[in-house]
Structure formats: structure tokens, C-alpha cells
C-alpha positions as CSV (number, residue, x, y, z in Angstrom):
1,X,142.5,28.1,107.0
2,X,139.2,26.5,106.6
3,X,137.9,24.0,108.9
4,X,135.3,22.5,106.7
5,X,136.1,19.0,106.6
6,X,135.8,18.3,103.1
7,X,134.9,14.8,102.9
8,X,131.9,15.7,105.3
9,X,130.6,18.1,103.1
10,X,130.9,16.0,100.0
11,X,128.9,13.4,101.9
12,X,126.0,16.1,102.9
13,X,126.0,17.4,99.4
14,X,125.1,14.1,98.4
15,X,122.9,14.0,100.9
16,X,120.6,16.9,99.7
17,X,120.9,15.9,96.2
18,X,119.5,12.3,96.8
19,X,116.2,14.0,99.1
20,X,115.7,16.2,96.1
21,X,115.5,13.2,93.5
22,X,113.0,11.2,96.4
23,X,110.5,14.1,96.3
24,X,110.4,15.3,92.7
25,X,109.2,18.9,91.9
26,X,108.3,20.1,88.8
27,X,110.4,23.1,89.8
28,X,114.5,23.4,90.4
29,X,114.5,23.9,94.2
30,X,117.6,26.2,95.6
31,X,120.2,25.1,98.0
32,X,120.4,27.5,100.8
33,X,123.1,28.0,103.7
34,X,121.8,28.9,107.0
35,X,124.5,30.0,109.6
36,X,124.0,30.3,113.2
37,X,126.7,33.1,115.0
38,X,127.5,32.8,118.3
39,X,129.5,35.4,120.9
40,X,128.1,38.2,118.9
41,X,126.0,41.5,120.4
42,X,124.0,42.6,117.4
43,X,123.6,46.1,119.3
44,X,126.8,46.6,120.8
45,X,129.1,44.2,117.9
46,X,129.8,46.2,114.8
47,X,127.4,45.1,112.0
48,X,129.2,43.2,109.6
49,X,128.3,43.6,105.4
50,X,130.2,41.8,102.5
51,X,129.4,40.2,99.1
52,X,131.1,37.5,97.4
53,X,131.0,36.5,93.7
54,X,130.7,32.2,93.8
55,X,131.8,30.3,90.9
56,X,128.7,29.5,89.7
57,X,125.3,30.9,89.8
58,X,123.2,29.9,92.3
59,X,119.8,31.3,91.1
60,X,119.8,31.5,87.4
61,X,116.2,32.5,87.4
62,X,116.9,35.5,90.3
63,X,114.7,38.6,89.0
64,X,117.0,41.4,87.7
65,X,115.7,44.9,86.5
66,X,118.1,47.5,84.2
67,X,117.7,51.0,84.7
68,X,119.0,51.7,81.3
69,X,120.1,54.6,79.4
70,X,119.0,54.2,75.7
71,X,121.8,52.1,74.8
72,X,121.8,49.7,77.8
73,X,117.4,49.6,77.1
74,X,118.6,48.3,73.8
75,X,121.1,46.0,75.1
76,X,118.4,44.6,77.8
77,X,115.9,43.9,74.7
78,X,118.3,42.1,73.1
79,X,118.9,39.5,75.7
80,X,115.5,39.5,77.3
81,X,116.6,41.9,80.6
82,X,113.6,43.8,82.0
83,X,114.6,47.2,82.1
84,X,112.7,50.6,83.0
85,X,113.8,53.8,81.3
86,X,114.2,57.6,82.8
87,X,110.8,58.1,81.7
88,X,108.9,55.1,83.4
89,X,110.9,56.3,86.3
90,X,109.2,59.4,86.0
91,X,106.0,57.9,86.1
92,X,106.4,56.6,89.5
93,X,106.4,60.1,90.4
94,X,108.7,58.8,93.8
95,X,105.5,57.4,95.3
96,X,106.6,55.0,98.1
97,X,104.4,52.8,97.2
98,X,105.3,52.0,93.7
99,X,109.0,52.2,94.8
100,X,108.5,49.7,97.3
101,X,106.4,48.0,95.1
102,X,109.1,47.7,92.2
103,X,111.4,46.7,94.8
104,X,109.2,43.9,96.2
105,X,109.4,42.9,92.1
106,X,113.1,42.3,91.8
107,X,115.8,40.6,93.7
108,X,118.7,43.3,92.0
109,X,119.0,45.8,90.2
110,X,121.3,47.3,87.4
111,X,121.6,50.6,86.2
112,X,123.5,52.6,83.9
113,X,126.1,55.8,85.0
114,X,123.9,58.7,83.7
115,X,120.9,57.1,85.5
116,X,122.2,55.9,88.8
117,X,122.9,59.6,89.5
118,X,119.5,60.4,89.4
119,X,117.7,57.4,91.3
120,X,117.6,59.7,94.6
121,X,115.8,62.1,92.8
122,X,113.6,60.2,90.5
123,X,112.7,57.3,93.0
124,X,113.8,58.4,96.7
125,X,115.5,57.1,99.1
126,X,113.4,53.5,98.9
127,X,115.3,50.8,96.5
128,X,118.3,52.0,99.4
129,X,115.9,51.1,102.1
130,X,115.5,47.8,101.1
131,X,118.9,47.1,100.1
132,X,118.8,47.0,96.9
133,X,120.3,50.1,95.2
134,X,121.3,49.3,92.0
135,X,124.9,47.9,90.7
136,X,126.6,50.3,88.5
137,X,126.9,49.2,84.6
138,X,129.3,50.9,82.4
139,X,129.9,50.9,78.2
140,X,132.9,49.0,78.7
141,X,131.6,45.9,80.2
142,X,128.7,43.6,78.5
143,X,125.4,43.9,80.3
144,X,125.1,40.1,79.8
145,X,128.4,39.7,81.6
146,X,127.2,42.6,84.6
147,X,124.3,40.5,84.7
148,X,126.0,36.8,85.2
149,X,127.7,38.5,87.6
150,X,125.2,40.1,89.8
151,X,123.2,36.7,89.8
152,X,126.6,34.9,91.2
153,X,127.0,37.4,94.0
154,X,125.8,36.7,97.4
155,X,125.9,39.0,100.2
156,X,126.5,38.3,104.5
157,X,124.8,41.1,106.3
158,X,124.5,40.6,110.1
159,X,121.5,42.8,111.3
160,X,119.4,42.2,114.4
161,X,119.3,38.3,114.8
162,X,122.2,35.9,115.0
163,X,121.3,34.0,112.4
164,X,121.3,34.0,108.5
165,X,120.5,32.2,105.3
166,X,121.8,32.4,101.5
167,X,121.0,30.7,98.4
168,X,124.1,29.1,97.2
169,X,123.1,26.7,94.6
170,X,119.8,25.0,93.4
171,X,119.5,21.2,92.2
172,X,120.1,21.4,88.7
173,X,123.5,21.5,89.4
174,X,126.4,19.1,89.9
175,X,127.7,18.0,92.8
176,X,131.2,19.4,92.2
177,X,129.3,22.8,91.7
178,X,127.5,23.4,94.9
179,X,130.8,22.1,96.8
180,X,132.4,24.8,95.3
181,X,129.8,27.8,95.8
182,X,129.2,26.5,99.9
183,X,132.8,25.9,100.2
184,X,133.9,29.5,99.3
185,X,130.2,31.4,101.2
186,X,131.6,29.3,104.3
187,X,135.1,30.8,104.0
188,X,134.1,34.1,103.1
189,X,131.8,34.5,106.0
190,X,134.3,33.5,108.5
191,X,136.9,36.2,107.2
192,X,134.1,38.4,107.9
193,X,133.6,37.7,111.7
194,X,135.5,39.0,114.4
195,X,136.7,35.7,115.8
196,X,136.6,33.6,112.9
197,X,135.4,30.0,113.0
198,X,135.0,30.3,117.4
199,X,131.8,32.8,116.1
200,X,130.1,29.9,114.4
201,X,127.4,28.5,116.1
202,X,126.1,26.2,113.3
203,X,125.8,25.4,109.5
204,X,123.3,23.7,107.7
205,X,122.5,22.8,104.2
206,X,118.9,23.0,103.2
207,X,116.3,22.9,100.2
208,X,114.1,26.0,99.6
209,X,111.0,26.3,98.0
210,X,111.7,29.8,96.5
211,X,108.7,29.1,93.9
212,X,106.3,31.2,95.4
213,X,106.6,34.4,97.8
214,X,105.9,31.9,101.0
215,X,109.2,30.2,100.8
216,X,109.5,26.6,102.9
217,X,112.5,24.8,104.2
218,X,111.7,21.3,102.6
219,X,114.2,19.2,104.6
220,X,117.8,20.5,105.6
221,X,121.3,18.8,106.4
222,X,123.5,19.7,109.7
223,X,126.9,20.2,108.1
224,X,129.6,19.2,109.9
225,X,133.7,21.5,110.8
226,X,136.6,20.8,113.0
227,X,136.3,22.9,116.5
């Protein structure tokens, strides 16, 4: 049961909607949730790791790279996808700097069967490393519909600090939208802790500057649950 009180997060939606129409950017800031755990031993604690899909995409512009076969390539032309083939991953020639280079490049990646079964070989063990090993794509699925739904996934990984952020919406969006997406990140991560809600420490709502690789908090709201 979720002990978000709804109202109260209507009210700090609202809240970070109005700061973001006071300061006018000529770029769509995103909405980001930052959690703070308590009661938790990041060495001795089992490390916890899960993804949820949201209901609507909270990055549209998040940088996704296909790993394409020559039908998937085609597919990634078609709706304007950067892609790399089994030949340009070739070229890299599993130099770790190019690998961690390409990572660097992309928030996700994509790939297709027959190539996803050669990434260790061709590239190493590096896109693993930073924790982005691609997201299987078949020939029975759209890439366009893969794709929509890698850039609606978020993921909760607790490594060594007790704390965490995720994007879960930007400010082109409605209201009723980003209630939604930090509604069901909230509940999701709380299914993932050991004690539920008594391992949450704090929750705020904040705008990111994600347009450049220096990202800045540009003001943030304390949200608000029922102990």
C-alpha cells in the first residue's frame, strides 16, 4: 500500500511546474526523483537492482544507439535511430578507450540477437562495466516500439551510497503525467527494499539541467508520505 499522500504530491507537482514557468529555459528541463535510504549497510545489505517501465517517457530526447543486424540498421535509418553495425564494431578493435568512449556517448543501448552474442568478443567486457549492456531486440517486435520502451524504463540500483536520483519526467509534460511516472518510481522502489516505506529516509522532487554533461539541481521540492 502506498503511503504517498496524493493530494501532497499533486500540490508539489504543481509546485515544480510553476518554478519552471518563473525561470524560463530555452531547453525542457527533466524532473528528477532523489531518494534518501535509511537502515541500510551498503557492504553488509544485499545490493538491490530493478527497472520499471513508467507510463510515460520521461526523457524523450535520452541517447539510444542500435547495434543492428542489417535489417534492424535499415529499420534504425528509417526512423532516425543511430545505429553501429558488426563492422564499425570491428573497427573499435575492443580498445577500452573507444568502448568507454561510445559508452560515455549513449544513455542505452539496443541490439539485435545475432549481434548481442558477439558484444563480448567484438567490444569486451566495457558497455557491462558501465551498465549499459544492451537490451535485446528481436524481428517480432517494432524497433520503434523497443525503443519507446527503453526510453520509459527507469532503473533503482543501490551501490555504495544511501542515496539515489532518477529522471522521471521533464516539463513539457502535464501535470497528470509526472503524477503518474513519480507515483509508480515511488512504489516500485519501496517493493524493492527490505523494509519497505521504514527504509525511506527522504523524497524530493527536483529540476535538472541535463543540457550539458555538468548537470545542476535548479531548485528541488521536499515531497511529503504518511510514517
Amino acid at each position: 500500500m502506498s503511503k504517498l499522500q496524493s493530494d501532497t504530491l499533486r500540490e508539489v507537482i504543481s509546485q515544480v511546474f510553476n518554478n519552471a514557468k518563473e525561470k524560463k529555459r530555452n531547453f525542457t528541463e527533466t524532473v528528477e526523483l532523489q531518494i534518501g535510504l535509511k537502515n541500510y549497510d551498503p557492504q553488509k545489505d544485499k545490493r538491490f537492482s530493478g527497472s520499471v517501465k513508467l507510463p510515460h517517457i520521461p526523457r524523450p530526447k535520452m541517447k539510444v544507439c542500435m547495434l543492428g543486424d542489417a535489417q534492424h540498421v535499415e529499420e534504425a535509418e528509417k526512423i532516425g535511430l543511430e545505429y553501429m553495425d558488426v563492422e564499425g564494431l570491428k573497427k573499435l578493435n575492443k580498445n577500452k578507450k573507444l568502448v568507454k568512449k561510445l559508452a560515455k556517448k549513449y544513455h542505452a543501448f539496443l541490439a539485435s540477437e545475432s549481434v548481442i552474442k558477439q558484444i563480448p568478443r567484438l567490444l569486451g567486457p566495457g558497455l557491462n562495466k558501465a551498465g549499459k549492456f544492451p537490451t535485446l531486440v528481436t524481428h517480432q517486435e517494432t524497433l520503434e516500439s523497443k525503443l519507446n520502451e527503453t526510453k520509459a524504463m527507469v532503473k533503482f540500483q543501490l551501490k555504495k551510497v544511501l542515496c539515489m536520483g532518477v529522471a522521471v519526467g521533464n516539463c513539457s509534460m502535464e501535470e497528470k503525467q509526472l503524477f503518474q511516472n513519480v507515483q509508480m518510481s515511488v512504489n516500485f522502489l519501496v517493493s524493492l527494499l527490505k523494509k519497505n516505506w521504514q527504509n525511506v529516509s527522504s523524497l524530493n522532487v527536483c529540476i535538472r539541467d541535463l543540457s550539458s554533461h555538468c548537470s545542476v539541481v535548479i531548485n528541488f521540492v521536499h515531497l511529503v508520505w504518511l510514517k
